[in-house]
Residue frames relative to the residue before (quaternion, step in Angstrom):
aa qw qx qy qz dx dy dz
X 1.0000 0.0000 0.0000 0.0000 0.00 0.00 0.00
X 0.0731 -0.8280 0.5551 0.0310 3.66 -0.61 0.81
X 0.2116 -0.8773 0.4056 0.1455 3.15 0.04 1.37
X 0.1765 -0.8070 0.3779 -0.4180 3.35 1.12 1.32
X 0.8984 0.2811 0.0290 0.3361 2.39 -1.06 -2.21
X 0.7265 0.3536 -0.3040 0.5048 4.01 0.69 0.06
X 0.0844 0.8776 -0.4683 -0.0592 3.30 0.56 0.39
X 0.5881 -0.6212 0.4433 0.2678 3.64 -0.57 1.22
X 0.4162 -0.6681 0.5246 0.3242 3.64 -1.16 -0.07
X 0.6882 -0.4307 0.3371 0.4766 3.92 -0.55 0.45
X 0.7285 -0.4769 0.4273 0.2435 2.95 -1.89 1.22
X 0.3924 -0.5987 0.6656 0.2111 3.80 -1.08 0.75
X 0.8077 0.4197 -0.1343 0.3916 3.37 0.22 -1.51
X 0.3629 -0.5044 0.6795 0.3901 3.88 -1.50 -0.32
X 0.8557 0.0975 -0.0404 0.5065 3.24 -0.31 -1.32
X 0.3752 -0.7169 0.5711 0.1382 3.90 -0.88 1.29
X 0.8129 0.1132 -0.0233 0.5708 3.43 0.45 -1.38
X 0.4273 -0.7843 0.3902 0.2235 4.12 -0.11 0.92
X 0.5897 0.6362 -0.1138 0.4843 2.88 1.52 -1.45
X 0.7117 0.3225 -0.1894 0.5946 3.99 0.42 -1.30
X 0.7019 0.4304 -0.3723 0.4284 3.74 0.25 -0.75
X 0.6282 0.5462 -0.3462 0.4326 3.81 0.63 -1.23
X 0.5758 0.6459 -0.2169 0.4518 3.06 0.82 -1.48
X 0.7468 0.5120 -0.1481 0.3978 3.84 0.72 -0.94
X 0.5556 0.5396 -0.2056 0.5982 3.03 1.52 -1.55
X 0.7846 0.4042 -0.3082 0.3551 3.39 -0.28 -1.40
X 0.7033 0.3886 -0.3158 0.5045 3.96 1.18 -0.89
X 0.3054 0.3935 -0.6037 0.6224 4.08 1.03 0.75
X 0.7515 0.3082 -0.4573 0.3622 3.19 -0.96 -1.20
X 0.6578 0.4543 -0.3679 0.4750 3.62 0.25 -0.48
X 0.7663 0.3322 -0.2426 0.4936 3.53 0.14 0.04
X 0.4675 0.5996 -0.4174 0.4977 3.65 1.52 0.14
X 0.8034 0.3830 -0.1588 0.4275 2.80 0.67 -1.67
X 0.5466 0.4570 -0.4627 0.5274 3.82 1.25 -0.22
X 0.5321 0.5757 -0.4088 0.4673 3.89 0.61 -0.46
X 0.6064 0.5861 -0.2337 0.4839 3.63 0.70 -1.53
X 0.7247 0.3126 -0.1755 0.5885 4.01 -0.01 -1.62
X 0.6110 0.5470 -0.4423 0.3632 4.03 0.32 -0.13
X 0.5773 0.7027 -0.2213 0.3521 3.19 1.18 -1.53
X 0.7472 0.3990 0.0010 0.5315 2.88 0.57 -2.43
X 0.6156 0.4392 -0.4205 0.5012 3.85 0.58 0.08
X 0.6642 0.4904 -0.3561 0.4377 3.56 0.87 -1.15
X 0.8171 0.3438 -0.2870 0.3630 3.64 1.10 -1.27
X 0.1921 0.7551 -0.4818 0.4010 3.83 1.97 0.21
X 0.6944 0.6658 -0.1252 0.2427 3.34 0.56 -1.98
X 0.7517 0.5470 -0.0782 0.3600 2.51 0.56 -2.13
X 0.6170 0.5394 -0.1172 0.5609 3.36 0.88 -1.97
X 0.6965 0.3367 -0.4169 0.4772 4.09 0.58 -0.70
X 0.6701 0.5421 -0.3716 0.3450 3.39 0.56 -1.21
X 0.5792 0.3245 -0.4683 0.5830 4.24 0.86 -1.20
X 0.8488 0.4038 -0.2081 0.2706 4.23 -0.26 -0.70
X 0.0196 -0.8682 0.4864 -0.0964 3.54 1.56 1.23
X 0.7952 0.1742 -0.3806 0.4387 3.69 0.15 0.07
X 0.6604 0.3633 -0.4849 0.4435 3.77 0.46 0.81
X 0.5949 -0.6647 0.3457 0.2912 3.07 -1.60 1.06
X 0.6139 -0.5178 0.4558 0.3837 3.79 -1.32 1.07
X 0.6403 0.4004 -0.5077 0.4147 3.82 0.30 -0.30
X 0.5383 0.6327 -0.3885 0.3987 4.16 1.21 0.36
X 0.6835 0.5386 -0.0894 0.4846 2.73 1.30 -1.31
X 0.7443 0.3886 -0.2336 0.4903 3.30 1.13 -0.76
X 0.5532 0.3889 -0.4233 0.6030 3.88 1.63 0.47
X 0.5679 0.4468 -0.5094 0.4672 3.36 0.98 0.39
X 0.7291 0.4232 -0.3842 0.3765 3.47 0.71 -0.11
X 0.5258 0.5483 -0.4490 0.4706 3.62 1.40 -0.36
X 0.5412 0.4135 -0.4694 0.5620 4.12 0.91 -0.54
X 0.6031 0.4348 -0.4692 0.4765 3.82 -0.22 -0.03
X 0.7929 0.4216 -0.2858 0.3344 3.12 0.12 -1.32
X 0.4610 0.6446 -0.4844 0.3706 4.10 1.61 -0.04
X 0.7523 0.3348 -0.3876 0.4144 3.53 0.81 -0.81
X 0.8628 0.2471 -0.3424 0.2780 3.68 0.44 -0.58
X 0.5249 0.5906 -0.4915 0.3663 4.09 1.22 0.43
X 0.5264 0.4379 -0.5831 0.4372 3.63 0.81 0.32
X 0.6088 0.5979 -0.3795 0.3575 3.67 0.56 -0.90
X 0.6977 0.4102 -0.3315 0.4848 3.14 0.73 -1.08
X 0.5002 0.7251 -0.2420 0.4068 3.73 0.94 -0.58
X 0.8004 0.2716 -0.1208 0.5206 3.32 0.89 -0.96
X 0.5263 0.6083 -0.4241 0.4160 3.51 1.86 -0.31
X 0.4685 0.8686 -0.1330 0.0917 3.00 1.35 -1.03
X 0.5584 0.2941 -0.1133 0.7673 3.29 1.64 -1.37
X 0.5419 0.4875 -0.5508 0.4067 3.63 0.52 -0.58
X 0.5843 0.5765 -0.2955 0.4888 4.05 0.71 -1.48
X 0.7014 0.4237 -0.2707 0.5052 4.12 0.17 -1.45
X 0.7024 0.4572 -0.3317 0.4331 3.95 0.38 -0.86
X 0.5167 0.6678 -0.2828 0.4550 3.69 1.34 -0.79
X 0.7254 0.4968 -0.0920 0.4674 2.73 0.42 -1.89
X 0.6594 0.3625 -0.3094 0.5814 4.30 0.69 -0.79
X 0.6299 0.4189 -0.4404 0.4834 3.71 0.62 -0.79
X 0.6779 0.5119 -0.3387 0.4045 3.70 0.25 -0.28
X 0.8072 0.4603 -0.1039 0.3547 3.52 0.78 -0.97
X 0.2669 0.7906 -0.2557 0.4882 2.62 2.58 -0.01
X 0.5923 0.6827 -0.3023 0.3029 3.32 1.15 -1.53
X 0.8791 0.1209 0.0184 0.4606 2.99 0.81 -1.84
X 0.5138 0.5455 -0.4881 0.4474 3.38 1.10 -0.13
X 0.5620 0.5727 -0.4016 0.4415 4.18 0.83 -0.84
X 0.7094 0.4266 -0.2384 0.5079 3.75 0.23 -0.80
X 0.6026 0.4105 -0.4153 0.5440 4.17 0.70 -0.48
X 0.7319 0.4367 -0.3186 0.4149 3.29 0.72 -1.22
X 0.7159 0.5069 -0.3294 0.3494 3.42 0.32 -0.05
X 0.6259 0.4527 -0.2377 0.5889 3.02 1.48 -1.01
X 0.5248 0.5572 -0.4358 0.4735 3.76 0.69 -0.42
X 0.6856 0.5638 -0.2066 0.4116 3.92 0.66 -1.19
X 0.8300 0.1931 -0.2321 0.4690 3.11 0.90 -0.92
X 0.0741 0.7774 -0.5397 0.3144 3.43 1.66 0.89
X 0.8464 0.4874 -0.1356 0.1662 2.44 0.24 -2.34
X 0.5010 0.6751 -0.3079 0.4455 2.90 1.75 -1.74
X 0.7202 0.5093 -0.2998 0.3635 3.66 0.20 -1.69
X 0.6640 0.4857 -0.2621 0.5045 3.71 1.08 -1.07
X 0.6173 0.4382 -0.3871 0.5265 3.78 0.70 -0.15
X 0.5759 -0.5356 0.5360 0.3069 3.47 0.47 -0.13
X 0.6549 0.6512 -0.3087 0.2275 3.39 1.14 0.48
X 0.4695 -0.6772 0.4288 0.3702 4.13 0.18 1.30
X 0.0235 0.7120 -0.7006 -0.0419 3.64 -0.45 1.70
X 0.4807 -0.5589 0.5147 0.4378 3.12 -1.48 -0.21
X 0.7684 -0.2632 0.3512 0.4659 3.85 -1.13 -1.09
X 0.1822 -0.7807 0.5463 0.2425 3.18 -1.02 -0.05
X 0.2324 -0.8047 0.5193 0.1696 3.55 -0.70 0.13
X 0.4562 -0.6179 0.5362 0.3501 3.32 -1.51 -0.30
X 0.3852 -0.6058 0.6119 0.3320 3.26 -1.50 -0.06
X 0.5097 -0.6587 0.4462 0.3275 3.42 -1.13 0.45
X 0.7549 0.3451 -0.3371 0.4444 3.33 -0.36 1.84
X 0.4388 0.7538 -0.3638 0.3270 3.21 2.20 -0.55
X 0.2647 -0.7206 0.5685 0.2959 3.40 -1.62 0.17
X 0.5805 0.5512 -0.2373 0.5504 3.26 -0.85 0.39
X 0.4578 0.7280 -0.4957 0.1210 4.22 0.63 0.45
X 0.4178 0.6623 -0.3597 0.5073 3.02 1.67 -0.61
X 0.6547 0.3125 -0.4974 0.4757 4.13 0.46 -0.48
X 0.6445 0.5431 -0.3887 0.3723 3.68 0.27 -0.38
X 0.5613 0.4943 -0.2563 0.6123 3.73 1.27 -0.81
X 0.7263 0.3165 -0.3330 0.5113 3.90 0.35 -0.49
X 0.5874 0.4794 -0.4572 0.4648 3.81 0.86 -0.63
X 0.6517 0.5334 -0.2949 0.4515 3.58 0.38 -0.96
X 0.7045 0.3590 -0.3959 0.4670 3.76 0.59 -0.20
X 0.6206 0.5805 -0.2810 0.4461 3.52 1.05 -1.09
X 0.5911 0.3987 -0.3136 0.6271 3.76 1.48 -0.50
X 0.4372 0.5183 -0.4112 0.6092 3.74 0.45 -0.01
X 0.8426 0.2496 -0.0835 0.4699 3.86 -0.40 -1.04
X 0.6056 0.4029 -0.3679 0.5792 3.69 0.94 0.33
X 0.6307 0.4719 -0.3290 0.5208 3.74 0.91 -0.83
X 0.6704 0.3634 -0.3578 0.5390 3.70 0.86 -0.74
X 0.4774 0.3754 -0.6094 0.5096 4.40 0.27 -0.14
X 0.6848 0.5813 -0.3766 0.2268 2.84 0.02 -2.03
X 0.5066 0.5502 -0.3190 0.5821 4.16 1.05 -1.43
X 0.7844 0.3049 -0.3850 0.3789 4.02 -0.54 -1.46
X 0.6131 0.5070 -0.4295 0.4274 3.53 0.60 -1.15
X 0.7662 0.2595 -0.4262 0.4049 3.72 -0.19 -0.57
X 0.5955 0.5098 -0.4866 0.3857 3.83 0.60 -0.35
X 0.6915 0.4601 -0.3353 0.4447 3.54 0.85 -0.55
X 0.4055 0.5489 -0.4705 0.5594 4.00 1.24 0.20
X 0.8283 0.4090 -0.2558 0.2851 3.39 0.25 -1.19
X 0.5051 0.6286 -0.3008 0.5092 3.32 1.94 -0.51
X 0.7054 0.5682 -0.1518 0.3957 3.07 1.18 -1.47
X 0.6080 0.5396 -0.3094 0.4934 3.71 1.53 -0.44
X 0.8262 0.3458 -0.2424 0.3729 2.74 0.49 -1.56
X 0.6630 0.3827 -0.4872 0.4203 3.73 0.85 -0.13
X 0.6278 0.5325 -0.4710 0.3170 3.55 0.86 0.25
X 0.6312 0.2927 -0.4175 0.5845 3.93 1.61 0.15
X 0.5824 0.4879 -0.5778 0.2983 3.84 0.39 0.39
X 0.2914 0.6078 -0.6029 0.4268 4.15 1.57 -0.41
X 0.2879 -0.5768 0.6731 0.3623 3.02 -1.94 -0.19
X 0.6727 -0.5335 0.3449 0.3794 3.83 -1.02 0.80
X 0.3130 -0.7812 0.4592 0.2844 3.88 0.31 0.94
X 0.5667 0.6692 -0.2490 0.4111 3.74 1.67 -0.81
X 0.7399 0.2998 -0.2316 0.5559 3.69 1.06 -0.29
X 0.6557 0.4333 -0.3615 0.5016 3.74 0.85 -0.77
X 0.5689 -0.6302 0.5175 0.1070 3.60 -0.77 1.81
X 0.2240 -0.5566 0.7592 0.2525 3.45 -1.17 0.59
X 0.5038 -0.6358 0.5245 0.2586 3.37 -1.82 0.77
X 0.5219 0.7376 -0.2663 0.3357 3.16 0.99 -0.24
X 0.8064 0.1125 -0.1241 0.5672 3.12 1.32 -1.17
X 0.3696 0.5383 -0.6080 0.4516 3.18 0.58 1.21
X 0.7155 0.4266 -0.3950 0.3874 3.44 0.50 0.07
């Protein structure tokens, strides 16, 4: 079964799982902004070290005039970078989340259907193993109740051993 071949219809949502995705965003932004304070320290440096007899507080308003042409850019890459970054994680965070859900369903005793991929997901093979393992639980899930029903009905076709008299002690 290649779970492929059914291919769901486009995400509803941006962010699927709040937690894993936020979690992502917020540790970029952390690394922007450590990227950012590296830069400007490395080019602080630089600009003192070629300009040894002016003071670093020159050098370091030479680097904020630099920094007019390229911190808007980086500004506007920014959501362009954060939308990437969710449109990607979609891949794999959409498929856990789904397969996690119908875990749950499957663990309540509830009749899921399949699951599929989207075209581009990571991670189809978990959907292709969940989908067999539902298969093989729906069939126990079938023997066990056919065996209740065996189990009833041969337990009101006995006769009730409590009313049918031994001959013995009737005498």
């Amino acid at each position: 079964m290649n779970s492929t071949s059914n291919v769901t219809p486009m995400r509803q949502r941006i962010l699927i799982d709040a937690g894993v995705q936020g979690t992502l965003i917020r540790r970029t932004a952390i690394y922007a902004a450590a990227t950012a304070i590296y830069l400007l320290v490395i080019f602080i440096l630089s600009d003192a070290l070629s300009h040894p007899k002016e003071p670093v507080s020159e050098s370091l308003l030479r680097c904020l005039d630099e920094a007019v042409f390229w911190a808007p850019g980086l500004m506007l890459l920014a959501p362009l970078f954060a939308y990437d970054l969710i449109h990607i994680s979609n891949r794999f965070v959409g498929p856990m989340f789904r397969l996690r859900r119908e875990l749950r369903k499957l663990a309540n005793g509830e009749n899921v259907a399949p699951i599929f991929s989207r075209q581009g997901d990571f991670w189809t093979d978990a959907s292709d193993s969940f989908n067999c393992l539902r298969e093989e639980l729906a069939g126990l899930r079938e023997l066990t109740a056919d065996s209740r029903v065996q189990a009833e009905l041969a337990d009101t076709t006995e006769p009730n051993l409590s009313t049918v008299q031994n001959p013995a002690s009737t005498e």
